[in-house]
N, C-alpha and C positions, 0 to 999 in steps of 0.2 A: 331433843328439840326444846326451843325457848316455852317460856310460860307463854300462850295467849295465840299460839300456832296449833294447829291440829291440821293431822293429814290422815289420810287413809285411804284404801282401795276398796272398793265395795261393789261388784260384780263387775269389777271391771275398769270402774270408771276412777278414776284419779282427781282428787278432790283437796284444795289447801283456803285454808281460810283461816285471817289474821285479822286478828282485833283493832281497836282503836289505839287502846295503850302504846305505849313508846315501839320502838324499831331500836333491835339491834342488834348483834350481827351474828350469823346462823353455819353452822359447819356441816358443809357438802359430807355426806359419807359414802364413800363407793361403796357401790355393791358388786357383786359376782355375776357375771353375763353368761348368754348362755354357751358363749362357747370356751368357757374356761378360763379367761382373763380378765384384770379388772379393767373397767369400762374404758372407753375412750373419752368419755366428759368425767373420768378421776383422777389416779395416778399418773404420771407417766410411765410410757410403756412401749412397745414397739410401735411402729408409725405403721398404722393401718391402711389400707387403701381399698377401692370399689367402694359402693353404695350404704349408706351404714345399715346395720343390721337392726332386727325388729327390736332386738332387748338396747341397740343402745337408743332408736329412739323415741323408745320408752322413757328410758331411764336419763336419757338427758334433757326431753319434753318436760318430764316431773319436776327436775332439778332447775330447769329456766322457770318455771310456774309456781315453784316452791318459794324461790330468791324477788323475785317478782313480786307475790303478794303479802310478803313482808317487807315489800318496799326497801329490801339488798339489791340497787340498784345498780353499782360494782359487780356483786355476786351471779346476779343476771346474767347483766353484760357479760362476764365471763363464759359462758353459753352459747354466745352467738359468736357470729365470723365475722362481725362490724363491735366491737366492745364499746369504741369512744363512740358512735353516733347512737348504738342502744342505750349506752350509760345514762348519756344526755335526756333520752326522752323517756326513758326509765325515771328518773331523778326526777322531770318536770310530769312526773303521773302523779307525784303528792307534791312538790313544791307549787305546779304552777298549776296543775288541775284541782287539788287541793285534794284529795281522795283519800280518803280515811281508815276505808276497810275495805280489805279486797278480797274474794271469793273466788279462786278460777278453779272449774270442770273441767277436767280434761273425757275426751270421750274417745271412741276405739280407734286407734291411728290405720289410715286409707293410706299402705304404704310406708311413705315418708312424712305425709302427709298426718298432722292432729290437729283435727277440730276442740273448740273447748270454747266455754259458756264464762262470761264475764257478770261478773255480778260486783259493781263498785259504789260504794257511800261516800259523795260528794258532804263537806261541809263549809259552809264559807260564811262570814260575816253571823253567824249566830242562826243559819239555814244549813238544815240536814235534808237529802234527796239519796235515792236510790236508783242508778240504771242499770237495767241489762243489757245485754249483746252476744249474739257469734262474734268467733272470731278464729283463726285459726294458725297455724304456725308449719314448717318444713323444714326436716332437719337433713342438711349435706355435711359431708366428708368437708375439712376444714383442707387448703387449697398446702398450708406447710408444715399444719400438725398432723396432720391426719386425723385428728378428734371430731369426733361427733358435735355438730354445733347445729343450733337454731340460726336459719338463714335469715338475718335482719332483714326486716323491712318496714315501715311505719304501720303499715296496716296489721303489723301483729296488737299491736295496742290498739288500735280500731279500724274494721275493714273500711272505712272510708277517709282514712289517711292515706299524704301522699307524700315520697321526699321533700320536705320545705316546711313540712306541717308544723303546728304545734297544738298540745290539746291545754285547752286556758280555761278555768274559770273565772270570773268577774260581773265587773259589768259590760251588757251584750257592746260588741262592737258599733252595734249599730241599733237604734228602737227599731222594734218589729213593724211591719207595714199589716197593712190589711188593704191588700191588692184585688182592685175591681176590672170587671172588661166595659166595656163601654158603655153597656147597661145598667150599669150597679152592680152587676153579679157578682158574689164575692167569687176569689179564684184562690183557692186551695191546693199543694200537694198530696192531700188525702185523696180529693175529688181529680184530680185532672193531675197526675203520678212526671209526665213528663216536664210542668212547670216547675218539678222540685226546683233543679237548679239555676231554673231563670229567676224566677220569686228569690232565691238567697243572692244572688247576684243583683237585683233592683235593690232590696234592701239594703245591701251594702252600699251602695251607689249613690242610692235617695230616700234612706230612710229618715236623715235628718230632714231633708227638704218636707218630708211626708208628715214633719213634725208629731208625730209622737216621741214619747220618753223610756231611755232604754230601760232592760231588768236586769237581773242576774243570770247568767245561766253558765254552763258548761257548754264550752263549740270547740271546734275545730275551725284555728286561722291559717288563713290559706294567703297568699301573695297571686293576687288576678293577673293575666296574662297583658291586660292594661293600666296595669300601676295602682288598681284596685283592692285594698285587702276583704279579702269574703269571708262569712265564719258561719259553718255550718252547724247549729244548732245541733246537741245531741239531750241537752235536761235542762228545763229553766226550774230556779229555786225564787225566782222571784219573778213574777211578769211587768212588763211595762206595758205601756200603753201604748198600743198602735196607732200609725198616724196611716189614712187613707192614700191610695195610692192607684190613680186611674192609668189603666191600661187602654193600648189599642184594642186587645183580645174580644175576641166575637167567642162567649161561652156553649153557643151551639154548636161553632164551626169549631173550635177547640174539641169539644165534646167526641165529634166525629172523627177526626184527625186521632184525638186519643187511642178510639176504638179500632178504626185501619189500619190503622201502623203497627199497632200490638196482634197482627194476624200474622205478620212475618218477625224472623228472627232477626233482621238489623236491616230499619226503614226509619227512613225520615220525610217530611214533608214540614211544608210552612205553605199557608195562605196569605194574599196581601189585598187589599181592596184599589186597585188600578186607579183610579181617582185623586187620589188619598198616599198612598206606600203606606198606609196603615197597616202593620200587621194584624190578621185576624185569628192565624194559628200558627201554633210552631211544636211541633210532637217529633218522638223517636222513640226506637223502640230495641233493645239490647246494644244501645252503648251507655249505660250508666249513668254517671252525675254526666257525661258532654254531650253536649248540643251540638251535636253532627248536622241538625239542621240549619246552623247558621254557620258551625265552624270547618266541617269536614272542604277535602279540596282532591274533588275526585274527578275525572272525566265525564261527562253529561253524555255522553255520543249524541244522537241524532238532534236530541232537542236542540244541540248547538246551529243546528241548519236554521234556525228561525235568527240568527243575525247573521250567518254567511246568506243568505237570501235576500233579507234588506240591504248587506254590502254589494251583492250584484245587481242588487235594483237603483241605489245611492249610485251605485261609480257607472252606471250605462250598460252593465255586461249583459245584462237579459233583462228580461220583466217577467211576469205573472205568465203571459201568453206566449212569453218568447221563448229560442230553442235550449234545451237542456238535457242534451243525449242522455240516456241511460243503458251504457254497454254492457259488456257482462264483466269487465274489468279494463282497468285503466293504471299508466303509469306516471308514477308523477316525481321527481326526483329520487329515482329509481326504486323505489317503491310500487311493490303492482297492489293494488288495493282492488277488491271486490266488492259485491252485496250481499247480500241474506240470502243462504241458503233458500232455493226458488223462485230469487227472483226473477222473470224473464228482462229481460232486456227489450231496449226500446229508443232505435234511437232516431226518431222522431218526434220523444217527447218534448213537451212545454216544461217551464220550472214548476208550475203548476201539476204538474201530472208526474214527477220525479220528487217533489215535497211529497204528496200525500201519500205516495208509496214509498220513499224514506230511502229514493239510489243515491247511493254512497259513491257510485262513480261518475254519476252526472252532476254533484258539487266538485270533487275530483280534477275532473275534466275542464270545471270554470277556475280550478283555482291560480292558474297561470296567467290567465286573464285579469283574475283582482287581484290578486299579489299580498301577500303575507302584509305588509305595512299599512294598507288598506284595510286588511279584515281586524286587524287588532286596531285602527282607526275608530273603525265602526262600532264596536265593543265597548272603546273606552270611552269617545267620545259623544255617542248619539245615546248608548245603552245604561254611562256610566261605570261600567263594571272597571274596578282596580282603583275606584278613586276614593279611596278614606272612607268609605262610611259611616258614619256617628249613628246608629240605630238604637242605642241607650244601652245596648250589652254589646259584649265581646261579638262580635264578628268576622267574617273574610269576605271580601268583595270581589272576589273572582280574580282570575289570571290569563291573560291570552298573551302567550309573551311568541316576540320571532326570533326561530332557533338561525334560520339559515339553512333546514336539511327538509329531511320528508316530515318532522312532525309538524312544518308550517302547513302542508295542504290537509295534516292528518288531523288536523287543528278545527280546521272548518267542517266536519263531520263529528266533533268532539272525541277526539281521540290524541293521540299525541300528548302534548304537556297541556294541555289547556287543563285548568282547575277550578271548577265552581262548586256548588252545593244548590238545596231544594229553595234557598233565600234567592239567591243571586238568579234559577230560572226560574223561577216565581215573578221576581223581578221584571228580568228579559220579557215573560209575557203580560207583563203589565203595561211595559212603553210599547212594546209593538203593537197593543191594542189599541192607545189612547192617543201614540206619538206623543208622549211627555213621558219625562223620566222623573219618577215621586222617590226621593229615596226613601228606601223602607224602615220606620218605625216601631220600636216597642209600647215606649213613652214619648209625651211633647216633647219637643227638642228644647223645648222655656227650662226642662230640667237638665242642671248641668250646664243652662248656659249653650247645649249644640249645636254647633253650624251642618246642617245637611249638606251633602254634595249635590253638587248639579253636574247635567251635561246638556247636550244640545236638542236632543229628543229626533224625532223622524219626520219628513216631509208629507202632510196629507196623502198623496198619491201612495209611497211606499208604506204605511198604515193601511190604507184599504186591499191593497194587495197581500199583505201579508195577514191579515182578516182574510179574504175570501180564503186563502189556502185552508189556513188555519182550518176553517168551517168546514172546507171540503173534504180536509184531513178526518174530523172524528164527524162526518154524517156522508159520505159519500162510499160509492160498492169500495170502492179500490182505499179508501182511507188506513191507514192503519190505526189511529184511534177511532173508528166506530162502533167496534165492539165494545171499548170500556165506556165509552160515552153514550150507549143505546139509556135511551129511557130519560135521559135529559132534555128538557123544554129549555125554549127561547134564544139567547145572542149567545152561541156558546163556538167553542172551536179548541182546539189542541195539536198536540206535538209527541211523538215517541221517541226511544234513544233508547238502544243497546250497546254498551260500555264493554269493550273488551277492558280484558285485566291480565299482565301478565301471570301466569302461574295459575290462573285460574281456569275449570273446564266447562264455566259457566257465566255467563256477563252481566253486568251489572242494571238492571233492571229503571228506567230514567222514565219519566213523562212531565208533561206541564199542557196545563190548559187553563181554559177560560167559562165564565157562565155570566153575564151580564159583568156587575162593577165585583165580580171574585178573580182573581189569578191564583192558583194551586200549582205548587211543583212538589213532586215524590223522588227518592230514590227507594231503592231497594237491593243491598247488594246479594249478588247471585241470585236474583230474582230472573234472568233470563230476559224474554221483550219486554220490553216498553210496556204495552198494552195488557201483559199478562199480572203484572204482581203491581209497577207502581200503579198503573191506570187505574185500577180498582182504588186504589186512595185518596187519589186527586178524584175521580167523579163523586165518592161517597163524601170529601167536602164542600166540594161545589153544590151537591145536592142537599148540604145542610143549610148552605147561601150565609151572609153572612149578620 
């Protein structure tokens, strides 16, 4: 082994750490496995096949970590089952990160599976920095050697790299912000965990505008889904100066949002001020760096009734007090569609009295009457859903598209292809409330120059109608949001939605409601109703007000 390397095993744990001094070039040495041949990441030898075994990977774990923190970037590569795209970012771990010294732990392999402890000394411009990190690696059967190999993927160099990545030291992409909610309140990812990646995303966006002046640090550059490059800070060696950066965010209503959503294992919700499209919160909870609550494009179920209800009120088909059977099943381009286990049937209901219990065959029933091109009418154009959004981050604006078969009436129930997220019915119960469509906000639209979308909004009459529901939905015996919404004072009202999913043997969990100038929408997948898992989120924001 070169001068300025040292390795060893010491209860277990596999440890290589390499100096500053020069890099050069290190000879693999097979060892003896334990089933009596030299390894699979050595010599050649017969072509192994099934799952690699414990000692190769071990032994080829060591061998990628050994080549690695001596900065044998070739040597590495050789290891994995991607050589040219490991090589690359191998190579760009001291050229372009600039990383001087490298320490990696290996600790007891889970399987195929080796965890192991990163420990790298950044030096740049006449500044030395020290970061840690997990990180972990998988070693597969190689697909036409049959050798034991490290399964590339970026996130072996750091778990929040992703194909496209690169990891840079310099200067920051962008000067840091120091991002407020409407208050003053600073808004941090320490304090409020889900804005990680909306704050790197503003930053990126408008940190110049926010005029501060960048530092130095080590990130990861990413290529934004809107032609944006983001860089997620992992070590600054140098700080710049933050330039302020006012949000819509309500740090209360944020606050709250943080805390209900992190009670289930993957929920989103966003709040918006009806008045306004001012966002007020935007939280998730087990999807990671993505904002499922603005990006995700999942079926809403029932909350989608709150614009098929305005479509039958808009095109003539019923009103509030007019008839809206509730059978116990209906067919609709061959499609037999039902209700919720229990529900009786009623078919002398009003739309009124088939909203607040949430029958899925008395929408059903009317949607032959309003017709596919009408209800995607009323979505796109009174609701604005599908039309660009500019909300200062990445977003999706909803989908209500016409197939021509059963997902058209399965549409109007939120089911079938329809696609929105906790932003887009947040949304929806913001123009139903006010009849004006605000589109929703992060930042002023003055940054970036944004043109908001408009749409046509709703006529007084179907606004007050779909308020009373609404109200009589979460405060009335038969509602099905009264239970989440108990304890709630003053102009409030809501919506439930149970999301089937195929493959799934539990449905996606949807609500959206109102509390004066708050609109809240939740999902929760596999959360089950409505009213069970998101309701409890949406009420516990609206109850923080904004």
């Amino acid at each position: 082994m070169r001068k300025g390397v040292k390795a060893a095993i010491v209860g277990g744990v596999f440890t290589v750490m390499v100096g500053g001094a020069g890099y050069g070039a290190y000879n693999i040495i097979s060892t003896v496995t334990g089933d009596g041949g030299s390894s699979s990441a050595g010599a050649p030898g017969a072509r192994r096949s099934g799952p690699p075994t414990s000692d190769e990977v071990k032994e080829t774990s060591q061998k990628f970590l050994s080549a690695w923190a001596k900065n044998d970037a070739s040597g590495a590569a050789a290891y994995t089952n991607y050589a040219t795209n490991a090589r690359s970012a191998l190579q760009g771990w001291h050229d372009e990160a600039h990383i001087t010294h490298t320490v990696l732990t290996a600790g007891t392999p889970a399987g195929a599976k080796v965890p192991f402890k990163v420990r790298a000394t950044v030096s740049f411009d006449g500044k030395k920095r020290t970061m840690t990190y997990d990180s972990s690696l998988t070693i597969v059967r190689g697909d036409t050697t049959g050798r034991a190999l490290v399964r590339w993927r970026p996130s072996v160099l750091h778990p929040d790299m992703r194909e496209g990545d690169t990891l840079v030291t310099g200067e920051s992409a962008a000067p840091p912000i120091e991002a407020v909610d409407r208050n003053d309140t600073v808004l941090t990812k320490a304090k409020y965990p889900s804005l990680g990646p909306v704050l790197e995303t503003l930053r990126a966006k408008y940190g110049d505008d926010a005029g501060g002046t960048p530092g130095v640090e080590t990130f990861i550059k990413r290529a934004g889904a809107d032609g944006t490059t983001t860089a997620k800070t992992l070590l600054t060696l140098t700080k710049g100066k933050p330039g302020k950066l006012r949000t819509t965010i309500s740090a209360s209503a944020q606050a709250a949002a943080e805390q209900s959503a992190a009670k289930f294992s993957k929920s989103a919700v966003v709040a918006v001020k009806p008045s306004t499209g001012e966002v007020l919160a935007v939280a998730n909870h087990g999807y990671g760096e993505w904002n499922a609550a603005f990006e995700a494009k999942l079926a809403p179920g029932s909350t989608m009734k709150i614009i098929t209800a305005a479509a039958l009120i808009d095109n003539g088909v019923t009103s509030m007090t007019g008839q809206a059977p509730c059978p116990s099943s209906v067919v609709a381009l061959s499609q037999t569609f039902h209700n919720l286990t229990g529900m009786q049937p009623n078919e002398g209901a009003t739309l009124s009295n088939s909203f607040q219990r949430s029958c899925n065959t008395a929408f059903i029933k009317l949607s032959d009457d309003l017709g596919a091109q009408k209800f995607a009418a009323e979505a796109q154009n009174r609701f604005g859903l599908g039309k660009d959004w500019q909300t200062g981050i990445v977003s999706y604006d909803g989908s209500v598209p016409v197939n021509g078969d059963s997902d058209d009436p399965a549409g109007m129930i939120g089911q079938g292809k329809v696609a929105m997220n906790p932003l887009n019915m947040a949304s929806v119960t913001a123009t139903a409330i006010t009849g004006t469509f605000h589109q929703p906000v992060i930042v002023s639209p003055k940054l970036g120059d944004r043109q908001p979308a408009t749409a046509q909004g709703l006529p007084n009459s179907t606004v007050y109608q779909l308020k009373q529901m609404m109200r009589l939905t979460a405060t009335s015996s038969i509602g099905t949001a009264t239970n989440a919404m108990a304890g709630l004072t003053g102009d409030i009202g809501a919506k439930t939605g149970s999301a089937e999913v195929d493959g799934a043997n539990v449905s996606n969990s949807w609500f959206t409601g109102y509390r004066g100038d708050v609109a809240a929408a939740a999902m929760v997948e596999g959360g089950g109703h409505g009213g069970d898992a998101a309701g409890p989120i949406v009420a516990s924001v609206l109850r923080a007000g904004s």
